[in-house]
C-alpha positions as CSV (number, residue, x, y, z in Angstrom):
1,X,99.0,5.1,-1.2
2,X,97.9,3.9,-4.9
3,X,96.3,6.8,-6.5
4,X,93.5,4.1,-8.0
5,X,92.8,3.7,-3.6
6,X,92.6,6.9,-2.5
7,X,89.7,8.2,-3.6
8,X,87.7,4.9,-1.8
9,X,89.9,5.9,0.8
10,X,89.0,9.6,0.6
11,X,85.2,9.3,0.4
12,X,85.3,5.9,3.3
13,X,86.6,8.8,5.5
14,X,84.0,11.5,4.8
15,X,81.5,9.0,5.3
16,X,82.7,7.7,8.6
17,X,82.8,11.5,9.9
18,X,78.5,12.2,8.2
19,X,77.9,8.7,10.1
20,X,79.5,9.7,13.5
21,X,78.1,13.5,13.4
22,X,74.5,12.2,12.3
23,X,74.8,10.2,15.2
24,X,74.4,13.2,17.6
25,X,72.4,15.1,15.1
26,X,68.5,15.0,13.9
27,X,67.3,12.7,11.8
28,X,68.5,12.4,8.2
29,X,67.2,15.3,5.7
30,X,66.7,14.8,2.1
31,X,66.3,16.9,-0.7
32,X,65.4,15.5,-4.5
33,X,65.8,18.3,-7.0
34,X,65.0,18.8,-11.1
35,X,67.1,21.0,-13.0
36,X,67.3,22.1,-16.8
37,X,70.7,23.4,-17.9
38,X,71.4,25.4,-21.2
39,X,74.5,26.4,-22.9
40,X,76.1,27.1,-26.4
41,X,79.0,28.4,-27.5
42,X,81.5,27.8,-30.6
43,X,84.6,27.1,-28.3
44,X,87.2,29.0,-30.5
45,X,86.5,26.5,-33.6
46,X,83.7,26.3,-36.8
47,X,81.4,24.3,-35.0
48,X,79.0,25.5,-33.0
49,X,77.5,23.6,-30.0
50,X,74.3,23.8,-27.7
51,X,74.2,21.4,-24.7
52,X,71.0,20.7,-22.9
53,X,71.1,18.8,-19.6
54,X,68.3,17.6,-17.3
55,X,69.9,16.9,-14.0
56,X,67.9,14.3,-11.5
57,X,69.7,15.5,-8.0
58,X,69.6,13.4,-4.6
59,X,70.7,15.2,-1.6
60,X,71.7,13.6,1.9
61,X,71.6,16.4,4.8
62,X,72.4,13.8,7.8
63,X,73.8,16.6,10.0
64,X,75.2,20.7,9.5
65,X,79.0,19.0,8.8
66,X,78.1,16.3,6.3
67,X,76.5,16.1,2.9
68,X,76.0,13.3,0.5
69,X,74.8,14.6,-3.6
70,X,74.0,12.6,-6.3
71,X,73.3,14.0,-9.4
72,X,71.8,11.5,-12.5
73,X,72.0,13.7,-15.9
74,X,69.9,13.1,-19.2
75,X,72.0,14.8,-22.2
76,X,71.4,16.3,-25.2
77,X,73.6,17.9,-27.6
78,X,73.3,19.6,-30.8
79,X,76.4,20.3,-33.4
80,X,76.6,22.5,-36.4
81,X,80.2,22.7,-38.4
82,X,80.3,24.9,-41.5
83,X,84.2,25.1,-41.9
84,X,87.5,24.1,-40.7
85,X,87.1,22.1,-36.9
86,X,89.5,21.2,-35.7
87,X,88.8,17.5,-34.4
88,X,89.7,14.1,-32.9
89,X,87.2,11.7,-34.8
90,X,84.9,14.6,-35.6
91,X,84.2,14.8,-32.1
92,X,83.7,19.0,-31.3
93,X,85.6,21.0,-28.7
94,X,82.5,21.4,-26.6
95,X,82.4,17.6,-25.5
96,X,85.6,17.6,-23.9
97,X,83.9,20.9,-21.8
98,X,81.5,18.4,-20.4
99,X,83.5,15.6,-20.4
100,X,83.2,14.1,-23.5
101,X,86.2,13.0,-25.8
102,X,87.3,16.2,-26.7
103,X,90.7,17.2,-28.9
104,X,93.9,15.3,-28.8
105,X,96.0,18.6,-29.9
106,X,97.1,17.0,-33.1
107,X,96.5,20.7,-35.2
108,X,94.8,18.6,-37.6
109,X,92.0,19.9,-39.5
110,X,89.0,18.5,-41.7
111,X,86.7,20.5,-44.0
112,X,83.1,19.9,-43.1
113,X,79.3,20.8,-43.5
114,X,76.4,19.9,-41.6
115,X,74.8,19.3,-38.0
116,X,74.7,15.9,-35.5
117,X,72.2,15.7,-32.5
118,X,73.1,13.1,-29.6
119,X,71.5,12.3,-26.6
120,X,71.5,10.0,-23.8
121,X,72.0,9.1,-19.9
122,X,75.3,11.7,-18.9
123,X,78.1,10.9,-16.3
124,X,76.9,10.0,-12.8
125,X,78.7,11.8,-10.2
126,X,78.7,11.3,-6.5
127,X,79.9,14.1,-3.9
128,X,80.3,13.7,-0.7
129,X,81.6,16.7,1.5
130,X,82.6,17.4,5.4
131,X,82.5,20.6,7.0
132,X,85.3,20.8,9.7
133,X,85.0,24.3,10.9
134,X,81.1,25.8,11.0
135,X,80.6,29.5,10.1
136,X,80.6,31.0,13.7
137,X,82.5,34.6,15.4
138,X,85.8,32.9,15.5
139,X,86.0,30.8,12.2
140,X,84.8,30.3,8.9
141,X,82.8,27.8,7.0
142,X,85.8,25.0,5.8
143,X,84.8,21.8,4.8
144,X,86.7,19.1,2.0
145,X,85.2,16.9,-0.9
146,X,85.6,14.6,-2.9
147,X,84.1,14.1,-6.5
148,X,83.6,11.0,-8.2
149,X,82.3,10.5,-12.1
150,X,81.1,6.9,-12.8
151,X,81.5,6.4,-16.8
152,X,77.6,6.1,-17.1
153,X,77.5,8.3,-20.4
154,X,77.9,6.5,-23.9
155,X,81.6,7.2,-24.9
156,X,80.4,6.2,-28.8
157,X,78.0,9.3,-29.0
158,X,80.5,11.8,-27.5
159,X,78.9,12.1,-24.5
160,X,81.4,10.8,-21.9
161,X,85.1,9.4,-21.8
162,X,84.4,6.3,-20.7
163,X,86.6,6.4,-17.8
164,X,86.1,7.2,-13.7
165,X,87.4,10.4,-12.9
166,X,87.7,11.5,-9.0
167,X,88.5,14.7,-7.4
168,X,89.8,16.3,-3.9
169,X,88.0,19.2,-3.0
170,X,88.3,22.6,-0.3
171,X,85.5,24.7,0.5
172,X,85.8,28.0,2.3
173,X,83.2,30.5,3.3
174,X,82.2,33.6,5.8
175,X,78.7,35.3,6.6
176,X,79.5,39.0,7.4
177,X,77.1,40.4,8.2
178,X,74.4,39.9,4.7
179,X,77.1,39.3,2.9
180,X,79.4,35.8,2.4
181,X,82.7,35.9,0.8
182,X,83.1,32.0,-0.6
183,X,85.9,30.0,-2.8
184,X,85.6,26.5,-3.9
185,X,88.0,23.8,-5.9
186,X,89.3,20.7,-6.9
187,X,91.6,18.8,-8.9
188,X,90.2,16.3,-10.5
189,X,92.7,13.3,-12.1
190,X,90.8,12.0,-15.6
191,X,90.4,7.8,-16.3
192,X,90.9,9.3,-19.7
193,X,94.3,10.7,-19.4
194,X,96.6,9.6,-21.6
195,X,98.8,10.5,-25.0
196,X,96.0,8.9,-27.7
197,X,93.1,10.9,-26.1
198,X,94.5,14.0,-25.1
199,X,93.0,14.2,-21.6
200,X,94.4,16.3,-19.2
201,X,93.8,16.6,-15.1
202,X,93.0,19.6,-14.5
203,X,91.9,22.2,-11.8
204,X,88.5,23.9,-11.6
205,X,87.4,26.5,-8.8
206,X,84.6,29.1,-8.1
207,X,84.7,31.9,-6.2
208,X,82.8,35.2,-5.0
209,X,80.4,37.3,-3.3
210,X,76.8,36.4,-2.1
211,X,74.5,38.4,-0.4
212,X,71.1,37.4,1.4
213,X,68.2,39.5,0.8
214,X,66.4,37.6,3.4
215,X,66.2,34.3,5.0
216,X,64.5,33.2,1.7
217,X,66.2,34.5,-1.0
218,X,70.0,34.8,-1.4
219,X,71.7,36.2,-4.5
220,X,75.9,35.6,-5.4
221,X,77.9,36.6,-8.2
222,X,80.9,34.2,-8.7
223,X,83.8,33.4,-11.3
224,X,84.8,29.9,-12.3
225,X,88.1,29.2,-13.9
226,X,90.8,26.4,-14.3
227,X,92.8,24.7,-16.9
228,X,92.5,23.1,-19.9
229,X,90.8,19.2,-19.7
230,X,92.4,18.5,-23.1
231,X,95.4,19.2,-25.0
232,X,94.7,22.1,-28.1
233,X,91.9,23.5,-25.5
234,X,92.2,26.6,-24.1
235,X,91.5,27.3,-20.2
236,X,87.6,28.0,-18.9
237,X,86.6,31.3,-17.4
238,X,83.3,32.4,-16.8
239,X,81.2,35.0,-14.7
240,X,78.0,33.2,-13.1
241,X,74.7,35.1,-11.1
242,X,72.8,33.0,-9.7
243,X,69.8,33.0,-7.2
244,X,68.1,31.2,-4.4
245,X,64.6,31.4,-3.6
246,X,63.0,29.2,-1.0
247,X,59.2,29.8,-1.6
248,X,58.0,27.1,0.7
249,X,58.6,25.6,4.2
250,X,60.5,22.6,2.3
251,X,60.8,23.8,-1.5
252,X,63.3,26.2,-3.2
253,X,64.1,27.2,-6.5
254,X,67.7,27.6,-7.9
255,X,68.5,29.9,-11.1
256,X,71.7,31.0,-12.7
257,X,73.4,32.8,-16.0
258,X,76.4,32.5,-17.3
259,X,78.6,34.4,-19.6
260,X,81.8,32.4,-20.7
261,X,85.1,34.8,-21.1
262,X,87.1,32.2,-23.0
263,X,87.2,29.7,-25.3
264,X,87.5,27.2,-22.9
265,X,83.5,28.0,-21.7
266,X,80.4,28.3,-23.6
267,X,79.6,31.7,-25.2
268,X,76.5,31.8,-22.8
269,X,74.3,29.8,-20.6
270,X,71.5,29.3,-17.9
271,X,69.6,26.8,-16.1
272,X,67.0,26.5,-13.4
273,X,66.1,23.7,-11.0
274,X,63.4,22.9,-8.4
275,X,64.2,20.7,-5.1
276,X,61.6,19.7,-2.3
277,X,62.8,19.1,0.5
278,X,62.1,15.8,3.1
């Protein structure tokens, strides 16, 4: 099969199997969530970069297997360089962290002084996921995605690549007792990849340890890690806490830390989001 098909294909086949469950299931859930995101870091060159993001989220709940998220991000991005950067059209090493431009691994390197603010409407992303085992006595959780990036972002600002990019995921997870073991990945294949931009496909994943404190309030400590997204950059690996409170019959709160451990991930960073449920 083309590899331009298969992610239609992919995502036509989790949707068939959310339309067949939710049609032995309750009516369709929803859940519309605001989130503010915060991170900065240098990146392992002379400029240093602090990324704000406001993330509009739309969740589709149709039945336990099957989920449907859209996520709509406003951007923006601040830049300060005070030495050798190394660069691909002055474009810093943190945009190609979320997906902008990022460095072609060329080694070359330009003197420069001074800051640059950008801001805009980010990368839309669509991911839709099926659960084909359920958490019980005899199984885990295990379920597959699939990401897709529409090229929303303005690729002139820095803040996208201009390209689709799409994704097969895995998801695993086990409640024992309070506590639930979990891992989750997926290779994603970059629109951008190619010799002039540097662009790599690359594989992200998450994994680690939760724990629920109650039916309301659940806590997990995780690493992320995969490789480098562009050629010169070096690999992403970060420690993450975050928490889950649900304060309300339909409303919940989600917040999170994280510490970057390379210079592939932000020096540090946080973010907290509200979602009502209906």
């Amino acid at each position: 099969m083309d590899m331009r098909t298969l992610p239609v294909a992919l995502i036509g086949l989790l949707l068939a199997g959310g339309v067949s469950a939710a049609s032995a299931a309750t009516p369709p859930q929803f859940s519309l969530g605001l989130g503010l995101d915060y991170a900065r870091g240098d990146f392992g060159t002379a400029s240093t970069s602090s990324y704000t993001t406001i993330p509009l989220t739309l969740d589709w709940f149709p039945s336990e297997r099957f989920s449907l998220e859209l996520t709509v991000p406003f951007l923006y991005q601040s830049t300060i360089t005070t030495g050798y950067a190394a660069t691909t059209g002055g474009v810093p090493a943190a945009q190609a962290y979320y997906g902008g431009r990022g460095m072609n691994g060329s080694g070359q390197s330009v003197v420069v002084s001074g800051s640059e603010d950008q801001s805009g409407l980010g990368d839309i992303t669509l991911l839709p996921a099926y659960n084909l085992l359920l958490d019980g006595e005899g199984s885990p959780q295990f379920g597959l995605t699939c990401y897709l990036k529409f090229p929303t972002a303005d690729e002139d600002k820095g803040l996208g690549t201009g390209s689709f990019d799409w994704g097969p995921g895995l998801t695993l997870s086990k409640w024992l007792g309070d506590w639930q073991p979990f891992a989750e990945g997926r290779y994603i294949f970059q629109g951008a990849s190619r010799a002039e931009t540097g662009a790599r496909d690359y594989l992200l994943a998450d994994a680690g340890l939760g724990y629920g404190w109650s039916e309301e309030l659940y806590t997990a400590l995780f690493a992320r890690a995969g490789s480098a997204t562009f050629d010169g950059m070096t690999a992403p690996l970060e420690l993450r806490l975050k928490t889950v409170w649900g304060f309300g019959e339909n409303t919940s709160t989600e917040f999170y830390l994280l510490k970057g451990l390379s210079d592939g991930s932000p020096e540090y960073g946080g973010g907290l989001a509200f979602f009502v449920g209906f």
